[in-house]
Biopython code that builds the backbone (N, CA, C, O; Angstrom):
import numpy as np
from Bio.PDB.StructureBuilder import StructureBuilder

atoms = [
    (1, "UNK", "N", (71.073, 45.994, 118.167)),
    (1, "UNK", "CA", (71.493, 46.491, 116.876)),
    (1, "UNK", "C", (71.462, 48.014, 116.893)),
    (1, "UNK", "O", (70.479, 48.646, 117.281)),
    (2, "UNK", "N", (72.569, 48.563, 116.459)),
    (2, "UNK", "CA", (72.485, 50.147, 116.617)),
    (2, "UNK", "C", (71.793, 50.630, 115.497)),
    (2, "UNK", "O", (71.695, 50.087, 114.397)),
    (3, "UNK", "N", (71.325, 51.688, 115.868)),
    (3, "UNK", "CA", (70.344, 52.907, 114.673)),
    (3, "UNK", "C", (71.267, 53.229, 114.033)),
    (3, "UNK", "O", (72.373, 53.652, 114.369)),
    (4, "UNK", "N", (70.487, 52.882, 112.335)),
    (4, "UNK", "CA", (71.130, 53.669, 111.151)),
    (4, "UNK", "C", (71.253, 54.967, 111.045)),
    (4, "UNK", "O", (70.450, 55.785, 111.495)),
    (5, "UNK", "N", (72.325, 55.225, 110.408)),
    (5, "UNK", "CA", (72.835, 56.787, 110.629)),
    (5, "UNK", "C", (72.455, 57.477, 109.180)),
    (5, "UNK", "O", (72.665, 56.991, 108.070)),
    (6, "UNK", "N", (72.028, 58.352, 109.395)),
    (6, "UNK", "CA", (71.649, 58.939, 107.813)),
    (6, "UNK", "C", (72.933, 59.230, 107.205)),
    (6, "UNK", "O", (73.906, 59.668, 107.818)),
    (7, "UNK", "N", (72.877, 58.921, 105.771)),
    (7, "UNK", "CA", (74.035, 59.293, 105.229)),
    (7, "UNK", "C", (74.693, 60.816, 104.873)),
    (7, "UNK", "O", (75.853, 61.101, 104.576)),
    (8, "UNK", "N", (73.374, 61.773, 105.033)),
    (8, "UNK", "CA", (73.578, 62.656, 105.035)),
    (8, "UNK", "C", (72.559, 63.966, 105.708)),
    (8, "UNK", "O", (71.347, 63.798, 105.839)),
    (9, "UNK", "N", (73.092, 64.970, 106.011)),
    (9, "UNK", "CA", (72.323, 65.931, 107.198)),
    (9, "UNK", "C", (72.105, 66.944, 106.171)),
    (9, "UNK", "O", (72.803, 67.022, 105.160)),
    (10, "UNK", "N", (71.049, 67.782, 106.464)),
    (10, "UNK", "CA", (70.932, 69.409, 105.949)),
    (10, "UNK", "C", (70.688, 70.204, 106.761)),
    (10, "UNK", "O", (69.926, 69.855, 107.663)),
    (11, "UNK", "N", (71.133, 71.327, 106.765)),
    (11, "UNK", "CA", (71.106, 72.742, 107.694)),
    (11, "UNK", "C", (70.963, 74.013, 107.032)),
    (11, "UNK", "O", (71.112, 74.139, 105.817)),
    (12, "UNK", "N", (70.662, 75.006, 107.857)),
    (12, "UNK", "CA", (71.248, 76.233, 107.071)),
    (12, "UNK", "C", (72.428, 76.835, 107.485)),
    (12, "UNK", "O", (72.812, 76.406, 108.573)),
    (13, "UNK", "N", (73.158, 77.716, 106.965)),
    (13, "UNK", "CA", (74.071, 78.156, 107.301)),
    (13, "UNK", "C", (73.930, 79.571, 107.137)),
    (13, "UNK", "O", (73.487, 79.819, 106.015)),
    (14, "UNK", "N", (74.139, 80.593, 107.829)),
    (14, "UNK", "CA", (74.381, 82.297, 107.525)),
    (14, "UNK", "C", (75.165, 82.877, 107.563)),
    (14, "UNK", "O", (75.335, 83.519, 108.599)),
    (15, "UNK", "N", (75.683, 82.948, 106.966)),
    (15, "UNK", "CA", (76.711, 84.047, 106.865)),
    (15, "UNK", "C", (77.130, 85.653, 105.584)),
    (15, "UNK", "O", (76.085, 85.660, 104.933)),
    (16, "UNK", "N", (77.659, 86.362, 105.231)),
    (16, "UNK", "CA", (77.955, 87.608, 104.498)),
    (16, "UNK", "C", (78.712, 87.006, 103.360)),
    (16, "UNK", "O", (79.807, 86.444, 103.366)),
    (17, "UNK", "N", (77.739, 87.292, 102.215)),
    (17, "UNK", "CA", (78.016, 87.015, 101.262)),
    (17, "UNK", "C", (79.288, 88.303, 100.672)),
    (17, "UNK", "O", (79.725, 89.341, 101.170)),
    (18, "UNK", "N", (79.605, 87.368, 99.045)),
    (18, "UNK", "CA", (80.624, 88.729, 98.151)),
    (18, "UNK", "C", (79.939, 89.841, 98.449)),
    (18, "UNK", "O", (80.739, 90.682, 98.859)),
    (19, "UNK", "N", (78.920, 90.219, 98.439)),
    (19, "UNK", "CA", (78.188, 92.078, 98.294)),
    (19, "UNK", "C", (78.121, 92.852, 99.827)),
    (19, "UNK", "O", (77.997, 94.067, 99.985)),
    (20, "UNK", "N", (78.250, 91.694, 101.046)),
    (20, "UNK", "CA", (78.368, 92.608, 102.440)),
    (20, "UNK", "C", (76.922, 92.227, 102.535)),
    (20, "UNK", "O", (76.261, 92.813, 103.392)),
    (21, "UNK", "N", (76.398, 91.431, 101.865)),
    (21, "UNK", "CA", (75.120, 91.260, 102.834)),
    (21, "UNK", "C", (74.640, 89.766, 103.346)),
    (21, "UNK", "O", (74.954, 88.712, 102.792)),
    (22, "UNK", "N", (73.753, 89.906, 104.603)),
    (22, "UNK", "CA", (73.650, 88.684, 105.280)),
    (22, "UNK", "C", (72.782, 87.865, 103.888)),
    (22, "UNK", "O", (72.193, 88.099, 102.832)),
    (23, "UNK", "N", (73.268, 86.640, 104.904)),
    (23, "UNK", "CA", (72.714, 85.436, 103.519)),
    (23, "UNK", "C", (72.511, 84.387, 104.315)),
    (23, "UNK", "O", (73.175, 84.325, 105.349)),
    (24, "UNK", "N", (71.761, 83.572, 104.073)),
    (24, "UNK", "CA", (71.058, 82.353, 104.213)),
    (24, "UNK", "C", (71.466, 81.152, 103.086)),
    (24, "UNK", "O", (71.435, 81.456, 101.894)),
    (25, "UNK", "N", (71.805, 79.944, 103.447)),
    (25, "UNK", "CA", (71.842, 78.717, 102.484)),
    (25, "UNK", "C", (72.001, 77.422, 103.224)),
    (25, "UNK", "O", (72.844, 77.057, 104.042)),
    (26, "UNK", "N", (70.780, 76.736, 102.621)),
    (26, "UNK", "CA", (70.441, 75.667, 102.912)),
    (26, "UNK", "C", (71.548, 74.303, 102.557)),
    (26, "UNK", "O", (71.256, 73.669, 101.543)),
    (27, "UNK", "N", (72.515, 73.941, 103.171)),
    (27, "UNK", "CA", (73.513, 72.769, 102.795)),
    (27, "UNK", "C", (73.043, 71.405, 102.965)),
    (27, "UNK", "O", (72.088, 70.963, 103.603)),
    (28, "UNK", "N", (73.691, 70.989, 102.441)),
    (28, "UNK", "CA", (73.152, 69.237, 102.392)),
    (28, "UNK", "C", (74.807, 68.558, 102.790)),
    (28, "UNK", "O", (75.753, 69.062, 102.184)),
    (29, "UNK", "N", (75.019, 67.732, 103.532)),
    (29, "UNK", "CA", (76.620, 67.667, 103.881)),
    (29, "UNK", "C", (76.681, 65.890, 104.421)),
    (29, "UNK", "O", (75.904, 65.350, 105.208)),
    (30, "UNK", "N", (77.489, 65.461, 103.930)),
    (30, "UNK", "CA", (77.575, 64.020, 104.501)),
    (30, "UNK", "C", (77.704, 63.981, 105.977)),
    (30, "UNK", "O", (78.473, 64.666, 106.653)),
    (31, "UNK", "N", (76.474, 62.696, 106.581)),
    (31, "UNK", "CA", (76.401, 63.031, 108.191)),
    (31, "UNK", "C", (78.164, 63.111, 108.669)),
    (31, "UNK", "O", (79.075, 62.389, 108.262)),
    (32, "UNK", "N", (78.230, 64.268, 109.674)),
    (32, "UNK", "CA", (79.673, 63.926, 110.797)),
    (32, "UNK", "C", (79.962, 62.726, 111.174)),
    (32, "UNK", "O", (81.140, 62.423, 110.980)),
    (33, "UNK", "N", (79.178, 61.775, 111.737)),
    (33, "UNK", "CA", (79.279, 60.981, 112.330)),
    (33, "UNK", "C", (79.667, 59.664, 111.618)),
    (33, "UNK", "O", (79.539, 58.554, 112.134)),
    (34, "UNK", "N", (80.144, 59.896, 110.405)),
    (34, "UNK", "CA", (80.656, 58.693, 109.576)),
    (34, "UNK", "C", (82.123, 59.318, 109.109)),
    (34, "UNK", "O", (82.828, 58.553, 108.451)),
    (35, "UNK", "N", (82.583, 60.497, 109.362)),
    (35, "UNK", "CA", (84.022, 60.365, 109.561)),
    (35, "UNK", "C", (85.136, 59.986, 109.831)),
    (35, "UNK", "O", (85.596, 60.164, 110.959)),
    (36, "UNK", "N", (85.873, 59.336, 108.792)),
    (36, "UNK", "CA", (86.396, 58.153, 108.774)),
    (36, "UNK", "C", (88.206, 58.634, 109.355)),
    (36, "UNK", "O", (89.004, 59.494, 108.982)),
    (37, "UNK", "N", (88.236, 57.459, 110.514)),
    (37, "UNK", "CA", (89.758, 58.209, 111.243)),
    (37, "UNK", "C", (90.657, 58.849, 110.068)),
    (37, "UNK", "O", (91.515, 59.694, 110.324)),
    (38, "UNK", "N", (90.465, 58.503, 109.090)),
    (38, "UNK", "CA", (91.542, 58.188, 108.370)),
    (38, "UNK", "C", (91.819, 59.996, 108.131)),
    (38, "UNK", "O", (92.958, 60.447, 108.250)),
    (39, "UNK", "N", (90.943, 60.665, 107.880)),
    (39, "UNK", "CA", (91.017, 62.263, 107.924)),
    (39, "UNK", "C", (91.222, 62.780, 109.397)),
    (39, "UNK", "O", (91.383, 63.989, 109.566)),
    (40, "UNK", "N", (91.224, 61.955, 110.427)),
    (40, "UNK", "CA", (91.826, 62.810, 111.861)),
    (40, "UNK", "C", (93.118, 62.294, 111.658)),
    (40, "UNK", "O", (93.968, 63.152, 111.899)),
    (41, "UNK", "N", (93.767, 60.791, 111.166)),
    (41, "UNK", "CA", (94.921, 60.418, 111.133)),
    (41, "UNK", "C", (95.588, 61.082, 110.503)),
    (41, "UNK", "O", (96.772, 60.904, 110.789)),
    (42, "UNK", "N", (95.384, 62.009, 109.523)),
    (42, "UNK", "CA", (96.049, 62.443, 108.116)),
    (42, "UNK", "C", (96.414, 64.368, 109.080)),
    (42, "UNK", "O", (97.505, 64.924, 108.959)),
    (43, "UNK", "N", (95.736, 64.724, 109.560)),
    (43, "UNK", "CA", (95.501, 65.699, 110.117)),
    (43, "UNK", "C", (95.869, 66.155, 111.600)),
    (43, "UNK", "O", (95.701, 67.275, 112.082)),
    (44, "UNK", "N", (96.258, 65.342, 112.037)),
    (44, "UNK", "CA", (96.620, 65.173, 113.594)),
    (44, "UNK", "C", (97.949, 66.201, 113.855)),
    (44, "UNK", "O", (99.048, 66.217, 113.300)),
    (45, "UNK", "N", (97.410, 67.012, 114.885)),
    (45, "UNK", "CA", (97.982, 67.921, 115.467)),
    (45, "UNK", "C", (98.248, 69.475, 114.434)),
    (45, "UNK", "O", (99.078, 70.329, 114.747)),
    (46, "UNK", "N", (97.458, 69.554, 113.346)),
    (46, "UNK", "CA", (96.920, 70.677, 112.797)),
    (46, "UNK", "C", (95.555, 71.100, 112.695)),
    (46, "UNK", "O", (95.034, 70.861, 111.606)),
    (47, "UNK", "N", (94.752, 71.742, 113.666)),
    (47, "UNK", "CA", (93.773, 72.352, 113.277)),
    (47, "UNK", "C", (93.146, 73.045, 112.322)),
    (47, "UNK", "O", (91.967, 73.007, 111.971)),
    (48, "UNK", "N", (94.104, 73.724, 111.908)),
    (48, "UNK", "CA", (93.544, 74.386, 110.297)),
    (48, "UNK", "C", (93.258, 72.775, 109.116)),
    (48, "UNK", "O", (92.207, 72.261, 108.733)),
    (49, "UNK", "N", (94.669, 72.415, 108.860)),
    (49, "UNK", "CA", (93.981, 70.936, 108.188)),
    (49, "UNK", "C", (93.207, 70.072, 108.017)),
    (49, "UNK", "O", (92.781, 69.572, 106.976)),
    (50, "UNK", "N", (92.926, 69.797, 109.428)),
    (50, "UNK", "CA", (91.894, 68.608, 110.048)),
    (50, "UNK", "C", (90.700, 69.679, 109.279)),
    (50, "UNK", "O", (90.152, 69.324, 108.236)),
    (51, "UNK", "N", (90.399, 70.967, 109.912)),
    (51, "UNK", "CA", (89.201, 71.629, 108.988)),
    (51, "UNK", "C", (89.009, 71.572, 107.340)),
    (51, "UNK", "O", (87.972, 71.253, 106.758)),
    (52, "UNK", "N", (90.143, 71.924, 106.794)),
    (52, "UNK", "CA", (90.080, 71.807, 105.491)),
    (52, "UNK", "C", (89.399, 70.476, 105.429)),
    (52, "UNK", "O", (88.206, 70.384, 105.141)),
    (53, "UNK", "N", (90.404, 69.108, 105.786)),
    (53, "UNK", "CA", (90.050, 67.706, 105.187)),
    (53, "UNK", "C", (88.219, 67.315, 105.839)),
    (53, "UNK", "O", (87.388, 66.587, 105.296)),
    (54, "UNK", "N", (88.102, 67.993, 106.955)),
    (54, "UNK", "CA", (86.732, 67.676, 106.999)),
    (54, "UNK", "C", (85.814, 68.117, 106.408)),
    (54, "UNK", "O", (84.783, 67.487, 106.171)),
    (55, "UNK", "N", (86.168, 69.889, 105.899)),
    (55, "UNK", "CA", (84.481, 70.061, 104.681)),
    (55, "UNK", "C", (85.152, 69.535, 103.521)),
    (55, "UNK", "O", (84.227, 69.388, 102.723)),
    (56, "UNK", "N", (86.228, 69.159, 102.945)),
    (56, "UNK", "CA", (86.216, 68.379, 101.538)),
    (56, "UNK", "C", (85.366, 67.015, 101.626)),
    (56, "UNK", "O", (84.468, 66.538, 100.932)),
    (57, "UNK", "N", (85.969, 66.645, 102.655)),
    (57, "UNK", "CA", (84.919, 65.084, 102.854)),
    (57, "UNK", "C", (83.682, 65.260, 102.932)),
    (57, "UNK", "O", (83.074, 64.517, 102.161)),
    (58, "UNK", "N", (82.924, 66.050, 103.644)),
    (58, "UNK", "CA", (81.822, 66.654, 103.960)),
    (58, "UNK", "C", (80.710, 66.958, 102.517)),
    (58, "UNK", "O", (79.716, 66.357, 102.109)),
    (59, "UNK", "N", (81.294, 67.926, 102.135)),
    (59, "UNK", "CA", (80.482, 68.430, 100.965)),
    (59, "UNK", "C", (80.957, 67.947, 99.976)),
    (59, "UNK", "O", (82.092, 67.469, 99.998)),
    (60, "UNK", "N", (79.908, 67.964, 98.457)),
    (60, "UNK", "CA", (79.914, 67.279, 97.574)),
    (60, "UNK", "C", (80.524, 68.046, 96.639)),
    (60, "UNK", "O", (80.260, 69.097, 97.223)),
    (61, "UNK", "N", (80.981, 68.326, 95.901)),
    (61, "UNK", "CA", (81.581, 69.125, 94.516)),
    (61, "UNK", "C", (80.591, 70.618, 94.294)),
    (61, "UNK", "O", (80.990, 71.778, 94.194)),
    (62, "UNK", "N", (79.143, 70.066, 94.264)),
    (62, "UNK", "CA", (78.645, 71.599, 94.139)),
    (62, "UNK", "C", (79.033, 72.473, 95.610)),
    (62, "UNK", "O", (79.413, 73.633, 95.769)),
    (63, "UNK", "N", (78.805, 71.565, 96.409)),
    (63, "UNK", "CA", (79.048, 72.703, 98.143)),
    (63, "UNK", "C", (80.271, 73.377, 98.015)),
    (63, "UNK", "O", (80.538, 74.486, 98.478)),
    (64, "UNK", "N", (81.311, 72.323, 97.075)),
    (64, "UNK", "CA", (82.478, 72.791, 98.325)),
    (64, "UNK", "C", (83.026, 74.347, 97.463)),
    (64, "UNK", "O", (83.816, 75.240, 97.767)),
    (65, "UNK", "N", (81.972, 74.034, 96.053)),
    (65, "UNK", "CA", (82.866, 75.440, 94.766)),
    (65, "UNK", "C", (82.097, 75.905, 95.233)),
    (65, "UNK", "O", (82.501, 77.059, 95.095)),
    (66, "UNK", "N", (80.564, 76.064, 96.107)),
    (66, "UNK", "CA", (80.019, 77.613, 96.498)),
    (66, "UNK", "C", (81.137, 77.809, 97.703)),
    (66, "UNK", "O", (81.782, 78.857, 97.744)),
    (67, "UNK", "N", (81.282, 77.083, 98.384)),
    (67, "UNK", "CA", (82.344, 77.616, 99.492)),
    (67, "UNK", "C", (83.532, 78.222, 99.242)),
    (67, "UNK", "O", (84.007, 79.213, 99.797)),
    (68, "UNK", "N", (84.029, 77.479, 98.264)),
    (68, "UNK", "CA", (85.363, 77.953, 97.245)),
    (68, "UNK", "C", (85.066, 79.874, 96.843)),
    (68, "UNK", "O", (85.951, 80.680, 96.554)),
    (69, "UNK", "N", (83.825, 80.108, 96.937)),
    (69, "UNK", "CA", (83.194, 81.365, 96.089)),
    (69, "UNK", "C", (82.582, 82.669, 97.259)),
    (69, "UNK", "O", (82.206, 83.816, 97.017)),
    (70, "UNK", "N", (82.665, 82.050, 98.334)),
    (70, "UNK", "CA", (82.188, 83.062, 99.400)),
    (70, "UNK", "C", (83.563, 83.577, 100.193)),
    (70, "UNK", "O", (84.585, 82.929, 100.420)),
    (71, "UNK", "N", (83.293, 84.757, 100.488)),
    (71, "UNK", "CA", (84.546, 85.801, 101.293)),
    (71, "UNK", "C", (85.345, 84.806, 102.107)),
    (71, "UNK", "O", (84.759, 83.827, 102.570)),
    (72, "UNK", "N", (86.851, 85.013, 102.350)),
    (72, "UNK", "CA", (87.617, 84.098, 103.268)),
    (72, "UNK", "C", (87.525, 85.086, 104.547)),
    (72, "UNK", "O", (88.385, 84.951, 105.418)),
    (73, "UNK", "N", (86.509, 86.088, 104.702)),
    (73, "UNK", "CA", (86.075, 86.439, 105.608)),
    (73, "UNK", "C", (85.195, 85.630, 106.638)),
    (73, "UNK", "O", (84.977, 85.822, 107.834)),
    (74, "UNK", "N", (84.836, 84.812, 105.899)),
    (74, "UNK", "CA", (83.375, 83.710, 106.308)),
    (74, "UNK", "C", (83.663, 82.901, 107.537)),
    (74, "UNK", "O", (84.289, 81.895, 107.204)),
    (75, "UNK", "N", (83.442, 82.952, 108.869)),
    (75, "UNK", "CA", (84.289, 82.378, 109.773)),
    (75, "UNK", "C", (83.374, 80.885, 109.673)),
    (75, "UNK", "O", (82.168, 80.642, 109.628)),
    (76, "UNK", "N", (84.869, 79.872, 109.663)),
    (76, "UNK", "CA", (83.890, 78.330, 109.489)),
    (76, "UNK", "C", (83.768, 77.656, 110.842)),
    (76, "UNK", "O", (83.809, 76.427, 110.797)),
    (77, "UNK", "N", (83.615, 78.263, 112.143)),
    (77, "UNK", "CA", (83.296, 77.916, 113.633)),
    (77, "UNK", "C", (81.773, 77.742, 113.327)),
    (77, "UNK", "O", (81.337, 76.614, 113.557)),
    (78, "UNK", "N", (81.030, 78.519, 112.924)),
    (78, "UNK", "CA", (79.928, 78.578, 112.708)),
    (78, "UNK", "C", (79.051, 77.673, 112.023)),
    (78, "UNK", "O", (77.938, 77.418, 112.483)),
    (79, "UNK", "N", (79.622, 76.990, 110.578)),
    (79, "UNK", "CA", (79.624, 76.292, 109.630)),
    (79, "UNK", "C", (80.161, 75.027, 110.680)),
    (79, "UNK", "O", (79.442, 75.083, 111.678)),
    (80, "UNK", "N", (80.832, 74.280, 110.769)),
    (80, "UNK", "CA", (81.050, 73.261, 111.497)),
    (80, "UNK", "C", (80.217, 73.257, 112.891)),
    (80, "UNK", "O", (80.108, 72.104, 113.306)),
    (81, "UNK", "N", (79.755, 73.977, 113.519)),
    (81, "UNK", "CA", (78.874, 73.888, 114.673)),
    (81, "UNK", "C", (77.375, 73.343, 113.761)),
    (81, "UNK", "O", (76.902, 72.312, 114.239)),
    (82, "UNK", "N", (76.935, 73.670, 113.058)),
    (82, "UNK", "CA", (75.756, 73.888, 112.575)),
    (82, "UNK", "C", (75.964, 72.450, 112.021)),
    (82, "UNK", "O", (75.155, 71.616, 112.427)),
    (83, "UNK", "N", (76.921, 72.036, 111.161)),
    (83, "UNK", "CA", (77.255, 70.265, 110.634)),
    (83, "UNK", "C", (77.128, 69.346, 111.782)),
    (83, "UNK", "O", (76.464, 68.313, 111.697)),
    (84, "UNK", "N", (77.685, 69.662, 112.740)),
    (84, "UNK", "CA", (77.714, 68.595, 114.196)),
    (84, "UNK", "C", (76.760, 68.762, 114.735)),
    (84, "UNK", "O", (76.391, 67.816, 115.431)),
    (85, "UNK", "N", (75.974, 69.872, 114.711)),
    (85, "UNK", "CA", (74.673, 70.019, 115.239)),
    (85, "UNK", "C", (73.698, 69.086, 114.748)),
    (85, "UNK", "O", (73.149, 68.316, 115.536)),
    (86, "UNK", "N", (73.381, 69.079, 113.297)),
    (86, "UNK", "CA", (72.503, 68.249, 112.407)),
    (86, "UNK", "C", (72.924, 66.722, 112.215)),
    (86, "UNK", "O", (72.279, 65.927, 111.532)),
    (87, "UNK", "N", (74.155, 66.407, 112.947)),
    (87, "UNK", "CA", (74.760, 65.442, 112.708)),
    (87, "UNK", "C", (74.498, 64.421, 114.218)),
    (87, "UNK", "O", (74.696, 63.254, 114.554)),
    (88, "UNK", "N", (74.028, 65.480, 114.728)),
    (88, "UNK", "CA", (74.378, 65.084, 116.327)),
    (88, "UNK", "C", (75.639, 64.103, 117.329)),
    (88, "UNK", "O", (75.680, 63.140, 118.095)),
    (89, "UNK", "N", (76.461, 65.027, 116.750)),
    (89, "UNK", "CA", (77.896, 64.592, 117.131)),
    (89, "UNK", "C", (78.850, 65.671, 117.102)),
    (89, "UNK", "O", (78.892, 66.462, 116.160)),
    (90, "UNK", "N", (79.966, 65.758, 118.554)),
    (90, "UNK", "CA", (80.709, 66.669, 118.501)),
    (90, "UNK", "C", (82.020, 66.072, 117.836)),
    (90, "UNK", "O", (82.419, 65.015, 118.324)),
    (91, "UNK", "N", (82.789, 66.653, 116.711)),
    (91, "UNK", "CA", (83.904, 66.118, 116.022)),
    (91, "UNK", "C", (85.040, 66.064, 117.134)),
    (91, "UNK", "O", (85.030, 66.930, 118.009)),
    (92, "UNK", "N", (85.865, 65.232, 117.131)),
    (92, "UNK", "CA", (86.248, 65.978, 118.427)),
    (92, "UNK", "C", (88.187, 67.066, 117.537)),
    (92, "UNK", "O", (88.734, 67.319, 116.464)),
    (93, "UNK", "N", (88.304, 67.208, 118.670)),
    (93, "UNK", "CA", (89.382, 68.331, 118.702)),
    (93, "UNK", "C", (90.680, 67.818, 118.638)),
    (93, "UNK", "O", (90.757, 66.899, 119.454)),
    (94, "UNK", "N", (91.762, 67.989, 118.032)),
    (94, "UNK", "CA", (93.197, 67.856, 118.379)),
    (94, "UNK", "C", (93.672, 68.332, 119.459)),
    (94, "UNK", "O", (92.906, 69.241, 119.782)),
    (95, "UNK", "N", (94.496, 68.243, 120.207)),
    (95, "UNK", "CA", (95.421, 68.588, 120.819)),
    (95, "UNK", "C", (95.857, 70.218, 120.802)),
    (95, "UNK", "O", (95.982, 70.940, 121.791)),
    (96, "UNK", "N", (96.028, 70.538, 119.557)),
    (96, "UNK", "CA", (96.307, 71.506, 119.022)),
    (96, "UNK", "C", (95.199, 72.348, 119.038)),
    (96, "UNK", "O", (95.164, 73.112, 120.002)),
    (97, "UNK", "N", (94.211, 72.429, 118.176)),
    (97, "UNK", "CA", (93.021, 73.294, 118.235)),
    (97, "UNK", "C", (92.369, 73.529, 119.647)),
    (97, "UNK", "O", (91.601, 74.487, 119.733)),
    (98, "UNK", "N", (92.574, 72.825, 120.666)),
    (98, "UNK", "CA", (92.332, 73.114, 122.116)),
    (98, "UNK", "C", (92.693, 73.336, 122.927)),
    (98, "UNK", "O", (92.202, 73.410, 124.054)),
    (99, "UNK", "N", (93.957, 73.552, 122.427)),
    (99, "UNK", "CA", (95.148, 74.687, 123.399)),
    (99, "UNK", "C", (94.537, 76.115, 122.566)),
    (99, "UNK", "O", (94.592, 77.017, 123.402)),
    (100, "UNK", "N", (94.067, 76.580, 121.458)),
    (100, "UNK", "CA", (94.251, 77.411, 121.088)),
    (100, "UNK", "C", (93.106, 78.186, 121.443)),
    (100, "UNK", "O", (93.028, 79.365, 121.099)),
]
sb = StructureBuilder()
sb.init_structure("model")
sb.init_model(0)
sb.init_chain("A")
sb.init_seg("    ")
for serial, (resi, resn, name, xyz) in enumerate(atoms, 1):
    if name == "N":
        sb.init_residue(resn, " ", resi, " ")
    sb.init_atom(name, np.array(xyz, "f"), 0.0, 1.0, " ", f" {name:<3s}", serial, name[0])
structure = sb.get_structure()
């Protein structure tokens, strides 16, 4: 019988807030590892998309309007490493995002 998967992971994340200064925040994010094809199917062969549709699925309504609220400076390589990290699973990649 396989091990139950938590339904959901927490991490921190750092990055530069609106004012230019470093910041710290603790996320709470539905585990990676219950990502349902149906968001790689919907997304296939766009990398930018597949990202979008994975932190909407991911975070809950409060996460996703602080995310909605921080600089589009904010690089989300960082933010998705840190989700798969706590998730212990690598999402995997399109076609597309790994040529690039």
């Amino acid at each position: 019988m396989a091990a139950k998967i938590a339904p959901t992971v927490t991490f921190e994340f750092e990055f530069v807030n609106v004012d230019g200064e470093e910041d710290i925040r603790e996320l709470t994010m539905r585990s990676a590892r219950l990502i349902p094809n149906e968001v790689f199917r919907q997304s296939r062969g766009n990398s930018t998309e597949a990202t979008w549709l994975l932190l909407e699925w991911g975070m809950d309504a409060d996460t996703l309007a602080w995310w909605d609220s921080i600089p589009n400076s904010v690089n989300m390589d960082p933010l998705m490493a840190a989700w798969q990290k706590a998730s212990e699973v690598d999402i995997p990649k399109s076609e597309v995002s790994s040529e690039q």
